[in-house]
N, C-alpha and C positions, 0 to 999 in steps of 0.2 A: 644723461644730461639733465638736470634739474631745469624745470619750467624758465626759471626767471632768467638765466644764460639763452636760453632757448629763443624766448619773449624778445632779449634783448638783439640776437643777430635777426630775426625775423623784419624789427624794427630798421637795423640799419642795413640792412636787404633794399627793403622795400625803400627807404631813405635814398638811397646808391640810385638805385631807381626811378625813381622821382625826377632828382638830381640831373639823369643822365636826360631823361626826356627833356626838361629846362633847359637845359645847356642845347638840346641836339636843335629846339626853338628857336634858337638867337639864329641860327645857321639855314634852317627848312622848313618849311609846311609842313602840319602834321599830317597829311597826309604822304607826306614822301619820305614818312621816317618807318620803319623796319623794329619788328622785336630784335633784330641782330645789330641795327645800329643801336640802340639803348642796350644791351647787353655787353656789345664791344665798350662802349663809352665809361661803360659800370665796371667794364673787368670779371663779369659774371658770364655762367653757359646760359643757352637757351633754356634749357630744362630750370636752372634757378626761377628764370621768368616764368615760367608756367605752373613750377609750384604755389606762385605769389596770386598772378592774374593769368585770364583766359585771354586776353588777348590786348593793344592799345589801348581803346577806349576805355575797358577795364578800368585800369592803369590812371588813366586823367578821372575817370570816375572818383574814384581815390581820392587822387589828388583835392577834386572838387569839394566833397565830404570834409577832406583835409581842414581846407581856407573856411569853408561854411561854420564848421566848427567852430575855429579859430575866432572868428565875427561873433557868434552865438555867444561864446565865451565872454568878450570884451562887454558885449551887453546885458548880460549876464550881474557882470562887474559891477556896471555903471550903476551909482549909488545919490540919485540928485538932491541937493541942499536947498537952500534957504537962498543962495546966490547963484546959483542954475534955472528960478523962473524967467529969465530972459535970455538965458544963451542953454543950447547943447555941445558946449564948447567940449564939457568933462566927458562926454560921448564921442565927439568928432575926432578931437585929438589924438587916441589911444588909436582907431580906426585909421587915419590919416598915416600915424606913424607907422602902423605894422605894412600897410600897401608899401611903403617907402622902401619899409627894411626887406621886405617881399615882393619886389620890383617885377619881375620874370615871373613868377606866379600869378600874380595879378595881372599881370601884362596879358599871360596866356586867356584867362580865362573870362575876361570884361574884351578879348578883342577874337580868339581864335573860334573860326566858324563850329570846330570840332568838337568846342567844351557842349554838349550837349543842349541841355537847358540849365545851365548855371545863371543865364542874366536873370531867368522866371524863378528860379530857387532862392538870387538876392533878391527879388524885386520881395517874394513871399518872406522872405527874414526881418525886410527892411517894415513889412504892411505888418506883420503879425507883432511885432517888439515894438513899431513907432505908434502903435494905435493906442497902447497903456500909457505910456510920454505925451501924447496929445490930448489923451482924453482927459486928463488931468488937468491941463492948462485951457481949453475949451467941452467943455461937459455938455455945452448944449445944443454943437451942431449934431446935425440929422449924421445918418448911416449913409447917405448918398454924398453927403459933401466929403465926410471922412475919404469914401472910396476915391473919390476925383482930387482929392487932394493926397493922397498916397501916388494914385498914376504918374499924377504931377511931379511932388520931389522925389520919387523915388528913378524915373529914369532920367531926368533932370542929373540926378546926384551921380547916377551912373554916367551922363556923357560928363559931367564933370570930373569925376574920376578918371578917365580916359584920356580924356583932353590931357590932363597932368602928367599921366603916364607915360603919352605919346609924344608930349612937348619937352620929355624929358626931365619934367618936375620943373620947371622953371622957376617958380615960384614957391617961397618956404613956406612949409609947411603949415605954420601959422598961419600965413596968407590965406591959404586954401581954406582951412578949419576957419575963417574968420566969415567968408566966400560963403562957403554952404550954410555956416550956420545964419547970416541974414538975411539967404535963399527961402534957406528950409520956415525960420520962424516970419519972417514977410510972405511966404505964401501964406502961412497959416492964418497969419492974423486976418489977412484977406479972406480966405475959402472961411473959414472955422469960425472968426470972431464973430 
């Protein structure tokens, strides 16, 4: 079997997988879910799972790596102009949208005891990429302000996130992107400016 066949059922294994855990979410605690319940759910034997991961956590680890990526990436993206010194609008947005379209994964992992240290993994995604985006815009607060004002919007931005999730998105999307980005740049202007 040539790698790239190989490469690709690996992917959608592990996909099935994923998948089943999300789904088995909406219904149990992750602690009352079973490698046989995510196996059953996938239509796969036990032994598939253990080729993939050593065990659940494993599994959400994954998954964790997954979404972190996926974040790392949009930011990555983000390319700011001439009409982005007053909003992080071209940031927020892109971010905003993918939580939506990724509902259940996001869900799991900004609320499930189980996700390890996923909220200290964003909190470190959101301090290490928003400190180049601030430093630019205020150059000449101290290292101490920066830090207190990273603690600040960043799990700020996470109970915001939450809240949306939880409430069921109540509010479009825009809304929220409008929300955080007058959060985020009114704190700063405060702590920073």
């Amino acid at each position: 079997m040539n790698d790239q066949k190989k490469d690709r059922r690996v992917r959608r294994t592990r996909r099935l997988l994923k998948d089943s855990l999300i789904s088995l979410l909406q219904e149990k605690e992750f602690k009352n879910i079973s490698v046989t319940d995510i196996t059953t759910r996938a239509d796969l034997n036990r032994g598939t799972f253990y080729l993939h991961y050593s065990d659940i956590y494993h599994l959400l680890l994954d998954m964790e790596e997954d979404l972190l990526h996926d974040f790392q990436q949009m930011i990555d993206d983000y390319r700011p102009t001439e009409s982005d010194q007053n909003s992080l609008l071209s940031i927020l947005i892109p971010i905003i949208d993918y939580i939506a379209e990724n509902r259940a994964i996001c869900h799991l992992m900004f609320e499930n005891d189980a996700s390890s240290d996923f909220q200290d993994r964003f909190h470190h995604l959101i301090q290490q990429n928003g400190c180049a985006i601030m430093q630019t815009r205020f150059p000449d607060a101290d290292d101490d302000s920066y830090q207190m004002f990273f603690e600040f919007i960043t799990y700020g931005t996470i109970g915001l996130l939450r809240s949306w999730i939880n409430n069921g998105q109540d509010i479009p999307r825009e809304q929220l992107a409008q929300i955080a980005d007058r959060a985020i740049l009114g704190a700063a202007g405060r702590m920073l400016g």
